[in-house]
VEXDREN-2710 file (C-alpha; in Angstrom, 1 decimal):
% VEXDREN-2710
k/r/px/py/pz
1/UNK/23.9/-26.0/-33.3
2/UNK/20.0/-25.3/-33.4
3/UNK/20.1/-21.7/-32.3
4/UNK/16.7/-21.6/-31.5
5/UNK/14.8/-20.0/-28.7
6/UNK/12.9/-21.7/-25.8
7/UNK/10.0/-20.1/-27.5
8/UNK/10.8/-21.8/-30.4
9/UNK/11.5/-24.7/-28.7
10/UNK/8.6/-25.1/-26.6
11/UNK/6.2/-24.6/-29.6
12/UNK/7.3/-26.9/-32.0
13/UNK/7.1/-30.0/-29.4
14/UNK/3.7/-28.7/-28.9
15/UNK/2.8/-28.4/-32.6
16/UNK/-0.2/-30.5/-33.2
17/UNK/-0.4/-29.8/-37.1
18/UNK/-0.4/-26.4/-39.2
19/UNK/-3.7/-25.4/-40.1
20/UNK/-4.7/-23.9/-43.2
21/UNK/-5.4/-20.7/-41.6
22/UNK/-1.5/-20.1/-40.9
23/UNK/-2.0/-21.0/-37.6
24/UNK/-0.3/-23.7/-35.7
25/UNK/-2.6/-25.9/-33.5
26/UNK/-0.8/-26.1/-30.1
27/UNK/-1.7/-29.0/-27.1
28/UNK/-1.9/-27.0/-24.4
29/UNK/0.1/-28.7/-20.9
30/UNK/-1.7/-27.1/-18.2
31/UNK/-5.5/-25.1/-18.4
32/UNK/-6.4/-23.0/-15.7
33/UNK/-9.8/-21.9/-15.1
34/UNK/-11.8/-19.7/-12.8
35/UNK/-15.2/-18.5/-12.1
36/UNK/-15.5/-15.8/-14.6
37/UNK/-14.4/-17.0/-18.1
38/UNK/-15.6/-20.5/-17.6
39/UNK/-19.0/-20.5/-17.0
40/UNK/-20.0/-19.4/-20.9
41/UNK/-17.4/-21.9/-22.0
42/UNK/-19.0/-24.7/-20.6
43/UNK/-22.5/-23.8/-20.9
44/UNK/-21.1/-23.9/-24.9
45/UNK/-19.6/-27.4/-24.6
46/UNK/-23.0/-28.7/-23.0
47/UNK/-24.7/-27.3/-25.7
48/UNK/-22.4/-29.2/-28.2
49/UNK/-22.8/-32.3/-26.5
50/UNK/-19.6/-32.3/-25.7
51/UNK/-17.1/-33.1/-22.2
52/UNK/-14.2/-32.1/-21.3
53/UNK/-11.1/-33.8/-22.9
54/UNK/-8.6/-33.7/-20.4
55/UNK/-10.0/-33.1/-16.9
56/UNK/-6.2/-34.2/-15.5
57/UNK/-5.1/-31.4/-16.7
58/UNK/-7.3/-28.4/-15.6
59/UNK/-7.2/-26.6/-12.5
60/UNK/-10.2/-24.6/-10.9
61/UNK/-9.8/-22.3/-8.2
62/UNK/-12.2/-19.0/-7.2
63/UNK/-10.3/-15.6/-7.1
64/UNK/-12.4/-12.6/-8.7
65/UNK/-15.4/-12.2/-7.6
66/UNK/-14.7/-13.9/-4.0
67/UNK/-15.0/-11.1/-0.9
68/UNK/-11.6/-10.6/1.4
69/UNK/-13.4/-9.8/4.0
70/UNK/-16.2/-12.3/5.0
71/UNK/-16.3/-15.1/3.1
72/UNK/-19.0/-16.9/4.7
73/UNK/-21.8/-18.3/2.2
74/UNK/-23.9/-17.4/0.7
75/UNK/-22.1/-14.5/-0.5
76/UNK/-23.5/-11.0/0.3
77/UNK/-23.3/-10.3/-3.3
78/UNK/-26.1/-13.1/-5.5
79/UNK/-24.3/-12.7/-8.3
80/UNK/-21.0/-13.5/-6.9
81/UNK/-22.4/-16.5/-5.3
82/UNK/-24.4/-17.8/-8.4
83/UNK/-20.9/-17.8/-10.4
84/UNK/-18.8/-19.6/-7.2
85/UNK/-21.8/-22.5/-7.8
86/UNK/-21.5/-22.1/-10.7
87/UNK/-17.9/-23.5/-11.0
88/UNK/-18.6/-25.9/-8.6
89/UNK/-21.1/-27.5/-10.1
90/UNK/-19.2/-27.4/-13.4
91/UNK/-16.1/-29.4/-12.1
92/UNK/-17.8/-31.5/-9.9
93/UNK/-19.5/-32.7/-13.2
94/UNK/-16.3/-33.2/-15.2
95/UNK/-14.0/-34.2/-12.7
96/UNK/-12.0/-31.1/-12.6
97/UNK/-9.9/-30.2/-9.5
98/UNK/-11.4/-27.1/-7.7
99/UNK/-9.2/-25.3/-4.7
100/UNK/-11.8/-23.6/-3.0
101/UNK/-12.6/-21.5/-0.2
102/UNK/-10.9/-23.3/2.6
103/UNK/-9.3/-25.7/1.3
104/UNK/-5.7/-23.9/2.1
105/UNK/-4.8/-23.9/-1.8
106/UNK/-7.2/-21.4/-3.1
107/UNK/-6.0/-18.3/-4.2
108/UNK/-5.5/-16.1/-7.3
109/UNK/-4.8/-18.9/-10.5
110/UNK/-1.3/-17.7/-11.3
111/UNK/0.0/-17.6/-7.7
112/UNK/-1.5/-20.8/-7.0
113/UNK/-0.1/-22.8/-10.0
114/UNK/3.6/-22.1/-9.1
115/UNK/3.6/-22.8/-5.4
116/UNK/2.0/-26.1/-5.4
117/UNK/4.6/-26.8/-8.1
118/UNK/2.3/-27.1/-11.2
119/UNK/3.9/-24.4/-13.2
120/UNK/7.0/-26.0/-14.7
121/UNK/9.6/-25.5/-17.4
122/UNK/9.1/-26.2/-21.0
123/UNK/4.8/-26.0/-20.3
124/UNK/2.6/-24.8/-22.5
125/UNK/-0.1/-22.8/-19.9
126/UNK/-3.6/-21.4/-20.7
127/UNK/-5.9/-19.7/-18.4
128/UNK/-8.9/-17.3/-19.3
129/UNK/-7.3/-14.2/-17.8
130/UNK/-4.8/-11.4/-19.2
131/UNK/-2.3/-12.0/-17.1
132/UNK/-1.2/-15.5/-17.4
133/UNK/2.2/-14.9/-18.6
134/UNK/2.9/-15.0/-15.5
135/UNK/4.2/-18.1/-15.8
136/UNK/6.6/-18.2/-18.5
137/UNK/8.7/-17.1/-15.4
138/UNK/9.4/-20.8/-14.7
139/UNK/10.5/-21.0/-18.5
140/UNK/6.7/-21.8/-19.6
141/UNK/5.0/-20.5/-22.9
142/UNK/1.5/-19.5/-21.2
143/UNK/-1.1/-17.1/-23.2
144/UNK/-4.2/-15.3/-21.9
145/UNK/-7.6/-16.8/-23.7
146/UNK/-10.9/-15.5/-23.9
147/UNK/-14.0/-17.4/-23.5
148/UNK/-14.4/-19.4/-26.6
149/UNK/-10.6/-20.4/-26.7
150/UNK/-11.4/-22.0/-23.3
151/UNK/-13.7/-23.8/-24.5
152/UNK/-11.9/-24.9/-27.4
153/UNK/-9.2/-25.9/-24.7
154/UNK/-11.9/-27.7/-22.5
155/UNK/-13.1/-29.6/-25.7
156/UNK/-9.6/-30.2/-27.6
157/UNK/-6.8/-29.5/-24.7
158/UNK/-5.7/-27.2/-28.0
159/UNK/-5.9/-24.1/-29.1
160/UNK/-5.4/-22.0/-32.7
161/UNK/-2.5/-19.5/-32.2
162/UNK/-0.8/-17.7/-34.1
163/UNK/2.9/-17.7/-34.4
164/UNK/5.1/-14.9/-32.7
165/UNK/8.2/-13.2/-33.3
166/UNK/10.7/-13.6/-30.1
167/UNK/12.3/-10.1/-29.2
168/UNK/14.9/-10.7/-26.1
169/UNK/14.8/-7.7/-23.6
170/UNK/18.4/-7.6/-21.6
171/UNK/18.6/-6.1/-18.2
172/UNK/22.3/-6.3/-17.1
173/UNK/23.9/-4.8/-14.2
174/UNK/22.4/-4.3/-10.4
175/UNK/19.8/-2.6/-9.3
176/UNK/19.4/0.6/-6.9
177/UNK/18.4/-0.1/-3.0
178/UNK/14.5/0.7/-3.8
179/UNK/14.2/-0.6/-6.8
180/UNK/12.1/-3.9/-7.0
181/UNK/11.1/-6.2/-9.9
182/UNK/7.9/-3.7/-10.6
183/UNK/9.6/-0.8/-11.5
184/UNK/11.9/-3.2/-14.0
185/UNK/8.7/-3.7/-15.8
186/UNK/7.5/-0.6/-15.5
187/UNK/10.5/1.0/-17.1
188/UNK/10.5/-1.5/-19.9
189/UNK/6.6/-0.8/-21.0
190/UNK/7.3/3.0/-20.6
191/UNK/10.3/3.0/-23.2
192/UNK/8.6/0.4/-25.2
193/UNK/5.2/1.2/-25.0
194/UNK/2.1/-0.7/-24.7
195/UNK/1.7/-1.5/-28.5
196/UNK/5.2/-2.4/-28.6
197/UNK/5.1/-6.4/-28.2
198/UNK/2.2/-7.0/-30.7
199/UNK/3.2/-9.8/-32.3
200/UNK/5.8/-10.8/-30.3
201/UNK/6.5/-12.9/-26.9
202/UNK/9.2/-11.5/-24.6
203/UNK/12.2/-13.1/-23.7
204/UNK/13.2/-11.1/-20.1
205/UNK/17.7/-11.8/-19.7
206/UNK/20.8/-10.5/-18.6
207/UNK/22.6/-10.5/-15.6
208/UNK/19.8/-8.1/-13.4
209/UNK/17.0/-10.6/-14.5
210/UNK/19.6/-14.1/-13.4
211/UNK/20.1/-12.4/-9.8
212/UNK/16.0/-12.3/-9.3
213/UNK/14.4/-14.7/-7.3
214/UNK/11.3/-16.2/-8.8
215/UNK/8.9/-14.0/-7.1
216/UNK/10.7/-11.3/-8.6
217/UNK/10.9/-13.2/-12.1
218/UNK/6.9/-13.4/-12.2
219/UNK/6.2/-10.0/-11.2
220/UNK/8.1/-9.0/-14.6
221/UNK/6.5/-11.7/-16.7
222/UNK/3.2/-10.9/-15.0
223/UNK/3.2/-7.6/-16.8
224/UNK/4.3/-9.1/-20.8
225/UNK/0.9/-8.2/-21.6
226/UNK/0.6/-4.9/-20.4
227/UNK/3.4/-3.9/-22.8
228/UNK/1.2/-5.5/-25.9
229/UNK/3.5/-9.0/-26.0
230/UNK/1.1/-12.4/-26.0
231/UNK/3.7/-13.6/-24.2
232/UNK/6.9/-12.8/-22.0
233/UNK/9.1/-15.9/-20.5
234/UNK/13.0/-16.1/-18.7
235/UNK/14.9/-18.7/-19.6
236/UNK/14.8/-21.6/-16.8
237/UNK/18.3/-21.7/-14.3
238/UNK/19.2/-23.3/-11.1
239/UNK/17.1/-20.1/-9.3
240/UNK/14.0/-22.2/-11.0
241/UNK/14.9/-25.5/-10.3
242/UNK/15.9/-24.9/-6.4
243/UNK/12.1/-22.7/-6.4
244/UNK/10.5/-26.4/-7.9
245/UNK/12.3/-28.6/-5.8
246/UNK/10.1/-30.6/-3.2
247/UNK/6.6/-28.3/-4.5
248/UNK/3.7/-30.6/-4.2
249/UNK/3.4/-31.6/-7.9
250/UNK/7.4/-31.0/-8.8
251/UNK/8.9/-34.6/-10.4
252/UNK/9.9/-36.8/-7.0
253/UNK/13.2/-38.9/-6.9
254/UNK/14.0/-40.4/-10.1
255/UNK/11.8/-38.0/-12.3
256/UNK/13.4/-35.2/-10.5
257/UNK/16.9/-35.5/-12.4
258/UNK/15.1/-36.3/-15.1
259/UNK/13.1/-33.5/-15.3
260/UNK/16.0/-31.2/-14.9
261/UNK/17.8/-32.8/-17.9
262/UNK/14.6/-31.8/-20.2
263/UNK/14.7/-28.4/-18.3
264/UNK/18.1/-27.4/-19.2
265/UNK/17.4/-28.7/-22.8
266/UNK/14.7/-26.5/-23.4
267/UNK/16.5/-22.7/-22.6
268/UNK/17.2/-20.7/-25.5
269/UNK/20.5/-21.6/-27.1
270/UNK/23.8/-19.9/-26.9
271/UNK/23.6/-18.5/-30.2
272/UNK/19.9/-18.3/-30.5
273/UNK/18.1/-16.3/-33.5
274/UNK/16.0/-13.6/-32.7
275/UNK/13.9/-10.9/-34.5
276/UNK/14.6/-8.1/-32.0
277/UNK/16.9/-7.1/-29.2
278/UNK/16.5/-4.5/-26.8
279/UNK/18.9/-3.6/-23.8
280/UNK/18.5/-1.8/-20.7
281/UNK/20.9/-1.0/-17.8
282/UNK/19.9/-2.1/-14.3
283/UNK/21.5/1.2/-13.2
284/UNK/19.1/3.8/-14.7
285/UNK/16.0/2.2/-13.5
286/UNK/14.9/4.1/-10.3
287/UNK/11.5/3.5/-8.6
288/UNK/8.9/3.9/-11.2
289/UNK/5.0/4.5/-10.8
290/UNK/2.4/5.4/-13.4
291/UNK/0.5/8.8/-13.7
292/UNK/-2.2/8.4/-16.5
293/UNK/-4.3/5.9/-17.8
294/UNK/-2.0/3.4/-19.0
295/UNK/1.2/1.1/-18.0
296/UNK/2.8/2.9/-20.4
297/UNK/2.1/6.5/-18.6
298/UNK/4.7/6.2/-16.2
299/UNK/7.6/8.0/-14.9
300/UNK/10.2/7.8/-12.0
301/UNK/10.3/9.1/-9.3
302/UNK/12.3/11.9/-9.4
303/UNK/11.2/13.4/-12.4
304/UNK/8.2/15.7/-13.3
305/UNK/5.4/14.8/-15.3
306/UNK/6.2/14.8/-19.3
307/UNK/5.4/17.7/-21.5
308/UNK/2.5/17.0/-24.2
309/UNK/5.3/17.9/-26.7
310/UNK/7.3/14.8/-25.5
311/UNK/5.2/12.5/-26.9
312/UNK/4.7/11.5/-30.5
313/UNK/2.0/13.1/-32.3
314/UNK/-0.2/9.7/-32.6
315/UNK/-0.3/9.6/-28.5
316/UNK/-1.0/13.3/-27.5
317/UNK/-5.1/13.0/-27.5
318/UNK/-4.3/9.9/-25.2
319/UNK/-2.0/12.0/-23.3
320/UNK/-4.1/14.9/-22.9
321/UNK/-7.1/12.4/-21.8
322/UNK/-4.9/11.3/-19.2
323/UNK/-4.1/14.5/-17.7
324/UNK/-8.1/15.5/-17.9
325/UNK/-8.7/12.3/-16.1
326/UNK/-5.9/12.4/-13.4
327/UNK/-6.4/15.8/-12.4
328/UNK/-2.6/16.2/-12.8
329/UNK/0.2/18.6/-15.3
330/UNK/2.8/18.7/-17.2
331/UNK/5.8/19.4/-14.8
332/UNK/4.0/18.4/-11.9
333/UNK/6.1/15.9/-9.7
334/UNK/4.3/13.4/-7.9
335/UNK/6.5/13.3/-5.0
336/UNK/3.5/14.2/-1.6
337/UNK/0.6/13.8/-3.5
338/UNK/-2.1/12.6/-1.4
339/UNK/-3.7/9.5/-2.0
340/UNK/-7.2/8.3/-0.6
341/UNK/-6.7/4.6/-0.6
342/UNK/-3.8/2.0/-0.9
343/UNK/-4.1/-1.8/-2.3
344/UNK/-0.8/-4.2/-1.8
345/UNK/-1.8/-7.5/-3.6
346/UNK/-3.0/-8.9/-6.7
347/UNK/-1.1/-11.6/-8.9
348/UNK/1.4/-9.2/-9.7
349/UNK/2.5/-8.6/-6.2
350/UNK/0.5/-10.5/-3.8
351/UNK/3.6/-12.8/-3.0
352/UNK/5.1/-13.7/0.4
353/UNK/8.2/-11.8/-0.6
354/UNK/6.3/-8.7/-1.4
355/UNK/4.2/-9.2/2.0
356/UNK/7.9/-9.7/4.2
357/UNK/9.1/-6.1/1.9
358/UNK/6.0/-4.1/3.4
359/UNK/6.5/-5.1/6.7
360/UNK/10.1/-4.2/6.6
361/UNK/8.8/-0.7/5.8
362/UNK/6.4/-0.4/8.3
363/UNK/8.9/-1.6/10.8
364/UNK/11.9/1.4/9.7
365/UNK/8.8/3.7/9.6
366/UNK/7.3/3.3/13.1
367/UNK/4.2/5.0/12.2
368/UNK/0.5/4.4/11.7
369/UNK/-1.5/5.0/8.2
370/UNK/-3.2/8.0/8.8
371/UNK/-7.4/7.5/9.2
372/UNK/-8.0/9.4/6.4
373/UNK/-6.7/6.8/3.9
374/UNK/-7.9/3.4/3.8
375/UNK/-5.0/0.3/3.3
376/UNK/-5.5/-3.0/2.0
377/UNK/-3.0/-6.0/2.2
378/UNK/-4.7/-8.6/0.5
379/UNK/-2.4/-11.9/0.3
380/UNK/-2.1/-14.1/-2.9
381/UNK/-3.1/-17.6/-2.0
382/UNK/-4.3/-19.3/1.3
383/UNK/-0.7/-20.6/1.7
384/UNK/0.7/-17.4/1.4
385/UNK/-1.4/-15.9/3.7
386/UNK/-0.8/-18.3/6.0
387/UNK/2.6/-17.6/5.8
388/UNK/2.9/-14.5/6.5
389/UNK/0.6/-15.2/9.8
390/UNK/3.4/-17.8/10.7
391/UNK/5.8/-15.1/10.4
392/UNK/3.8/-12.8/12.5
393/UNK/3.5/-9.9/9.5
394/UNK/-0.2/-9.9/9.3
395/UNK/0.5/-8.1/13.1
396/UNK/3.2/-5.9/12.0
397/UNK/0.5/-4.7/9.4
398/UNK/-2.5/-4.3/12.0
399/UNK/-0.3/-2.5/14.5
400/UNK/0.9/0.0/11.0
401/UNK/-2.9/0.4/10.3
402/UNK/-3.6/-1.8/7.7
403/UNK/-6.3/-3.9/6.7
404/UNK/-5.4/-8.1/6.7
405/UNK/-7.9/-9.6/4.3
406/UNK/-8.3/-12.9/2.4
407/UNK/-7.5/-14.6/-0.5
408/UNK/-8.8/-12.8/-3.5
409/UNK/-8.2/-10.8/-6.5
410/UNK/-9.4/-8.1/-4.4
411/UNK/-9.0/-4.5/-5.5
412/UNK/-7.2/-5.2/-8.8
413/UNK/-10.2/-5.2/-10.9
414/UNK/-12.9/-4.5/-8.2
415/UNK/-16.1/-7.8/-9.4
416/UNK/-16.0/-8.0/-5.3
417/UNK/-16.8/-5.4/-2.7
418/UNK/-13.6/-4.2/-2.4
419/UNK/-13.3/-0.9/-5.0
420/UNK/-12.6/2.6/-5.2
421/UNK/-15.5/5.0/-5.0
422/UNK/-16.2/8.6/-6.9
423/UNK/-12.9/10.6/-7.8
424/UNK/-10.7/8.4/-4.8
425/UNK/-6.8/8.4/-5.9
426/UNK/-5.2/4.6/-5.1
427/UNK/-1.3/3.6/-4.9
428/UNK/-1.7/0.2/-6.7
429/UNK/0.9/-2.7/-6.8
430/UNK/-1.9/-4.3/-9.3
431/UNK/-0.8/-4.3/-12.9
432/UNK/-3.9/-2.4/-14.6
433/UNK/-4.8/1.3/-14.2
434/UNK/-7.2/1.8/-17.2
435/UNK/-10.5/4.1/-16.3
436/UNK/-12.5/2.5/-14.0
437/UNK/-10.5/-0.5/-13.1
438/UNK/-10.6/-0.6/-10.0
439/UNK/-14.5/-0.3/-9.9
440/UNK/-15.1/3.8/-9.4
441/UNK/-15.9/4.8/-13.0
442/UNK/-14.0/8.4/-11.5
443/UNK/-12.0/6.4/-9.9
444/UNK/-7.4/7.3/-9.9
445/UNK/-5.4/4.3/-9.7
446/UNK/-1.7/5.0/-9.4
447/UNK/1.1/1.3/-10.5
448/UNK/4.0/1.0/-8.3
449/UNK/5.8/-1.4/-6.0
450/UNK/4.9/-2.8/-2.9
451/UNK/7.3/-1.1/-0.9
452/UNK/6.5/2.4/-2.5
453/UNK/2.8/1.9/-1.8
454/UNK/3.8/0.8/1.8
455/UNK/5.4/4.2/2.7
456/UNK/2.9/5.8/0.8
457/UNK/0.5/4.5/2.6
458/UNK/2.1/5.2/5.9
459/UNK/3.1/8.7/5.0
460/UNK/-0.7/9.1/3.2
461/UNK/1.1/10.9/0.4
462/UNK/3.6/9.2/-2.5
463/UNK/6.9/9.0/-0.6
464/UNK/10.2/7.9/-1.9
465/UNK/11.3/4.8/0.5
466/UNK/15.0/5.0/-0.3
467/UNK/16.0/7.4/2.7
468/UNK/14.6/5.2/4.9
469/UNK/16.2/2.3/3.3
470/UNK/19.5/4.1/3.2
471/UNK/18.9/4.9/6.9
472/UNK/18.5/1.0/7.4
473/UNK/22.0/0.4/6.0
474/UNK/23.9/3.3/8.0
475/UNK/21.9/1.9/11.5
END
């Protein structure tokens, strides 16, 4: 019996050669780029006389800096436009794939990649952007690069890594009516903190992570990185193979079974080593949202804001920074505090799933999102967007009082004219609420689901949707 882990697994078939450094040089299955970490990287490969090694196996699309609203070129904004060109003049010149505007498969990289069927089991994945553990939800080993691994990517289809210690985090047991795939994340980088997975990747198990679907399953992996891991990953089932099946670029006929032979053969063994294991119970995880300045600042719902005392003595000048910055106290509960604007998307939760769960709420609701506060639904991909229209949601969310944009990162990072301004407070199903994220250097963002930033939305205040959800069951 090998008793390895898919992490394990998944390196060592990607192992190039061990180089004297300590570091393992790893081919790299799939490489997805987009208009703001690729342009220095292949301004550095022209200068090296260099082209790209494996075009096949890059994919372009345009995400940050694109406007949600009107999307006409030139954009409004030169810079954003110069970068869009930009990328298309770098693909077009290496034979790279680009989904671009229009072309009904743009859309943010790690949303795209698994519903055209790219993402798949046993990958190694690279993308110039935190957040691209994303996929290891489909069993993948994907890492966030910066600028100069892409191009060593672009150059090599390899990269220098380092190797990682696998801690498994078990979830077992069922989750609470109002209590989504976010909070589960949440809750994890709370208790574990956002140092606590240096060094490591994240293996996400137990019997509340095998009852997700695989909208759910990224939304956790999405977030690996926030909690300090390089990489997080869930061990491909039948959930993951029925998600693959028919996707444009899934194995076809006799590659299918195939495919799922290798599949199966890659999960983590029975008996698999690992360095850590950490377990949570499905039951104590109640709707979770952040309050400060990191992932890690976060609390549920029903409790109060932490005393300073609480925290170790290393974290109380961040804790006290946060407080300064939030406006908010110890023992303050955030339960009907008013918020200024609301953004539901992002690559986190900008999914068809999390669309259909905010227009359930606004349905139970009934109301309108008061004029005072400004709503954003921004879907994930073209295709998901186009979804939701088929489904009629994008007029459940007008009629509500909510904005129907685009494509686009949008308000997640703000490099498009969709941001916060001055000391604006924002319920956020993005996965990021450093200082100035999203755009306003004053500027509050609050993390939480897509349903609780639905209601809050609706109610113009943080709201706990579970009454109304209970109401939904007793009707």
């Amino acid at each position: 019996m090998s008793r390895r882990t898919l992490f394990d697994k998944v390196w060592q078939q990607h192992r190039v050669s061990q180089l004297e450094t300590g570091q393992t040089q790893l081919l790299i299955g799939l490489h997805l780029i987009h208009e703001v970490t690729s342009p220095q990287a292949f301004a550095m490969l022209r200068k090296a006389g260099l082209k790209v090694a494996c075009p096949q196996q890059t994919l372009a699309t345009v995400d940050h800096i694109v406007p949600t609203d009107d999307q006409r070129r030139p954009f409004v904004d030169p810079l954003a436009e110069e970068m869009l060109k930009e990328l298309e003049q770098n693909t077009a010149s290496n034979e790279i794939r680009l989904y671009n505007l229009g072309s009904g498969r743009q859309g943010v990289v790690h949303i795209i990649a698994p519903e055209l069927g790219l993402t798949q089991p046993g990958m190694t994945i690279a993308c110039g952007d935190s957040h691209t553990a994303t996929h290891g939800a489909f069993g993948a080993v994907a890492f966030g690069i910066g600028t100069s691994q892409v191009r060593d990517v672009l150059a090599t289809q390899t990269l220098a890594m380092d190797p990682l210690k696998v801690r498994r985090i078990e979830i077992d047991g069922t989750l609470a009516s109002g209590v989504y795939a976010k909070d589960i994340i949440l809750h994890i980088i709370r208790h574990l903190g956002v140092k606590g997975g240096v060094g490591y990747a994240y293996e996400f198990a137990g019997s509340c992570i095998d009852a997700l679907d695989m909208e759910a399953r990224m939304t956790i992996c999405n977030m690996a990185i926030e909690g300090g891991a390089r990489c997080g990953y869930i061990n491909p089932d039948q959930t993951t193979f029925d998600y693959l099946r028919d996707r444009e670029f899934a194995p076809k006929e006799a590659h299918w079974q195939k495919a799922l032979a290798w599949w199966r053969s890659i999960a983590s063994d029975a008996d698999a080593e690992y360095d850590d294991l950490v377990k949570f119970r499905a039951e104590e995880i109640s709707p979770t949202l952040t309050w400060g300045i990191t992932p890690g600042q976060a609390l549920g719902l029903d409790e109060t804001l932490p005393q300073l005392e609480s925290y170790p003595d290393s974290e109380q000048d961040l804790v006290r920074e946060a407080y300064q910055y939030m406006a908010l106290e110890p023992g303050q509960s955030l339960l009907g505090l008013p918020i200024d604007v609301v953004f539901i998307g992002s690559c986190t939760n900008g999914r068809i799933s999390d669309l259909r769960e905010v227009a359930r709420i606004c349905r139970l609701h009934g109301g309108r999102v008061p004029a005072r506060v400004k709503a954003l639904i921004v879907p994930g991909s073209e295709a998901v967007k186009a979804q939701a229209e088929a489904e009629g949601l994008d007029k459940v969310f007008v009629a509500h009082g909510f904005a129907w944009r685009n494509a686009g990162c949008s308000m997640c990072l703000a490099m498009n004219p969709d941001r916060l301004e001055g000391r604006q407070i924002c319920a956020s199903t993005s996965n990021r609420n450093f200082k100035g994220r999203q755009g306003s250097p004053a500027g509050r963002t609050l993390l939480m689901s897509p349903a609780l930033a639905a209601l809050t939305a609706l109610e113009g205040q943080i709201s706990d949707p579970r009454p109304l959800l209970r109401q939904e069951k007793i009707s």
